[in-house]
N, C-alpha and C positions, 0 to 999 in steps of 0.2 A: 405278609402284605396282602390287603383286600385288593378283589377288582372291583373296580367300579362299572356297574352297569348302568345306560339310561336308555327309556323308551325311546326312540325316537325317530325309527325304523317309519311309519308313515308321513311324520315330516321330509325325512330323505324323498324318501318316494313324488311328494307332489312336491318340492323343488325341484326334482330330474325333469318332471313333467313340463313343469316350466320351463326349465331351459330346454326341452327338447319341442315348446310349442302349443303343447296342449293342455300345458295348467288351467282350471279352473279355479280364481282367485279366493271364492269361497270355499273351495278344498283347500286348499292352500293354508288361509286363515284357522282354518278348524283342525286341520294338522299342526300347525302353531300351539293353536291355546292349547292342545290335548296333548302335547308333548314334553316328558321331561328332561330340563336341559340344563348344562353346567354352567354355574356363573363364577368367573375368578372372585377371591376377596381380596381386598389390600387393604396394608397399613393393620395398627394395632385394633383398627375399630371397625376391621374385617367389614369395611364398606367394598358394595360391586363394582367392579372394574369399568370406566365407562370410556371411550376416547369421544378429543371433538373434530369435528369435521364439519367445513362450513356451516362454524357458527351455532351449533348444533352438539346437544351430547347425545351418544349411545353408546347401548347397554352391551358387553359383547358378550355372546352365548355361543353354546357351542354344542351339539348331536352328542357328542363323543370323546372319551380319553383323547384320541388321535389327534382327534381334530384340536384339539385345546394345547396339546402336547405341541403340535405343527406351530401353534401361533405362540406358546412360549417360547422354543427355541429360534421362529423366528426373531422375537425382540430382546433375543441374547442371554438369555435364564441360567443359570449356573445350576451344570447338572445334581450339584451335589447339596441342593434346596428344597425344601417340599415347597410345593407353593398349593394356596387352600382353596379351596371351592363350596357351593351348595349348589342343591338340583333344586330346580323349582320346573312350574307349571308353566309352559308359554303364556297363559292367558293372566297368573301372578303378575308375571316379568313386565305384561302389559299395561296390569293396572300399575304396579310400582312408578312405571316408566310416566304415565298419563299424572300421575299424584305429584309428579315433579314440579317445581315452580319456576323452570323451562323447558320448552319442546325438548325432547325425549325421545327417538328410537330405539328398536332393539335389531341389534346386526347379531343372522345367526352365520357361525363358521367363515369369520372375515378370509380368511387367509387360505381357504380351500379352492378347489375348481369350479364348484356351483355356491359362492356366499347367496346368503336373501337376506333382505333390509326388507325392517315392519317400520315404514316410518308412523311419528304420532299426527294421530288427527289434528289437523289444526280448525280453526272455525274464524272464520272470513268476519270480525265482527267490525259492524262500522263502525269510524271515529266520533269520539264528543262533538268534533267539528262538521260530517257528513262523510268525512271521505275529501273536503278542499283542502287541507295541509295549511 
């Protein structure tokens, strides 16, 4: 059996930071995109795991075996299953998420002590009509 390793040792880092206050958002982000991170697959066409939440999909990723492990046997995973994954780039996960054809976040480590949500950009565009409904 292989381990499976991913970087993602300065992500932790400026999430802690965050929740202890002194995150800088632009570290933050740049710890994101520079970081390798685990995405479930599912189904036969090994599409990435997404949940919705008000209305809303995302992407769920994960720092770490642990941490991914923590969130399958939270939603009841039968020990005796592989269940599959790819690493990719936070900054990948982004644009995948952004190329969606609805808003799209990516939630890193849902089910841990410190999760972080990258919600997607959205852009304020005015209606055909002005904005009167």
């Amino acid at each position: 059996m292989s381990v499976v390793v991913v970087d993602s040792a300065r992500l932790k880092s400026e999430i802690a930071a965050f929740y202890a206050g002194f995150g800088v958002p632009s570290e933050l982000t740049a710890a994101f995109e520079s970081s390798a991170l685990l995405v479930p697959l599912v189904g036969p066409e090994d599409r990435v795991f997404t949940v919705e939440s008000a209305g809303m999909a995302w992407l769920c990723v994960f720092t770490g075996v642990e941490e991914y492990a923590r969130f399958m046997t939270a939603r009841g995973v039968l020990a005796d299953q592989s269940y599959r994954f790819h690493t990719f780039l936070g900054r990948r996960l982004r644009e995948f998420a952004a190329a969606q054809p609805d808003p799209t976040g990516v939630a890193v480590d849902m089910l841990s002590a410190a999760p972080m949500s990258f919600p997607p950009e959205l852009s304020e565009e005015p209606s055909a009509d002005g904005g009167r409904g």
